[in-house]
C-alpha positions in Angstrom: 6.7 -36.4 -11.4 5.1 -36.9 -7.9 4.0 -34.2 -5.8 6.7 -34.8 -3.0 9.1 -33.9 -5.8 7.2 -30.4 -6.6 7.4 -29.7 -3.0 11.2 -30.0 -2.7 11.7 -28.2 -6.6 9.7 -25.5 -4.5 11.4 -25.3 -1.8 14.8 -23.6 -3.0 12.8 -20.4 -4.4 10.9 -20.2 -1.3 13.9 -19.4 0.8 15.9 -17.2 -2.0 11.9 -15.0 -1.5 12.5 -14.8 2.2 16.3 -14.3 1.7 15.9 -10.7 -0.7 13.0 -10.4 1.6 15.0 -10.2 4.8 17.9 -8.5 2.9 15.2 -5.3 2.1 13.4 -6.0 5.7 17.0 -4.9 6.8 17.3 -1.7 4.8 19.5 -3.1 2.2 19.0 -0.9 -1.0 16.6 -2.7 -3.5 18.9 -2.2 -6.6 21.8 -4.0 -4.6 19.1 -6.7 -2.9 17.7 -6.9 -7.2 21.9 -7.4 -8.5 22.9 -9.9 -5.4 19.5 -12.0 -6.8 20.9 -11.8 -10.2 17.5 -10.0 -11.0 16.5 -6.9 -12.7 15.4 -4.5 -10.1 11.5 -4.7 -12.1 11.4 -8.4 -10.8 12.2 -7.2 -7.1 9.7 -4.1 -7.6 7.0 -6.8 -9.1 7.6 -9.2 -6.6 8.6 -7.9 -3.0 6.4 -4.7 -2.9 5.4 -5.4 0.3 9.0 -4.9 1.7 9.7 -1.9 -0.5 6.4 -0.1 0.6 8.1 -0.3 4.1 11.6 0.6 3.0 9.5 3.6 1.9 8.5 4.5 5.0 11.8 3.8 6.5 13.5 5.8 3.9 10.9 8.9 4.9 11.7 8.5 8.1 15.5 8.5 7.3 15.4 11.6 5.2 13.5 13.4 7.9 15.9 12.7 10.6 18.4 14.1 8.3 16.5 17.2 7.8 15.7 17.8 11.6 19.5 17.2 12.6 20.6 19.6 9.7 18.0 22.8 11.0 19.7 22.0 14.4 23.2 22.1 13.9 24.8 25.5 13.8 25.6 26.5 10.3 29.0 26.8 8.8 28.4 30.1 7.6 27.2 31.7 10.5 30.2 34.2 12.1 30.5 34.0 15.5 
């Protein structure tokens, strides 16, 4: 096999990488991103780690949003 072949054989698993990458660059869950691969979410965590460490952050950031909106919204309880 010549090495122009390797390079096309590559090529396909390349973009399916930048694909699940884009897909968990875009907030896309990464047990949905690991079953639309057809991949146990281990494989995603082993090989995209990169994106999930900022999903991380983004998912931080998401929660404490939450938490600020929820302290300033009146409470249901409260009589008036």
């Amino acid at each position: 096999m010549d090495e122009h072949a390797l390079n096309l054989a590559k090529r396909p698993y390349d973009l399916r990488h930048a694909g699940i990458s884009f897909w968990l660059a875009s907030g896309v869950d990464p047990a949905e991103c690991a079953r639309r691969a057809g991949q146990s979410i281990q494989v995603l965590f082993r090989y995209c780690a990169k994106f999930l460490a900022g999903t991380r952050d983004r998912a931080n950031q998401l929660i404490e949003d939450s938490m600020n909106r929820w302290e300033e919204s009146p409470s249901s309880g409260e009589a008036g």
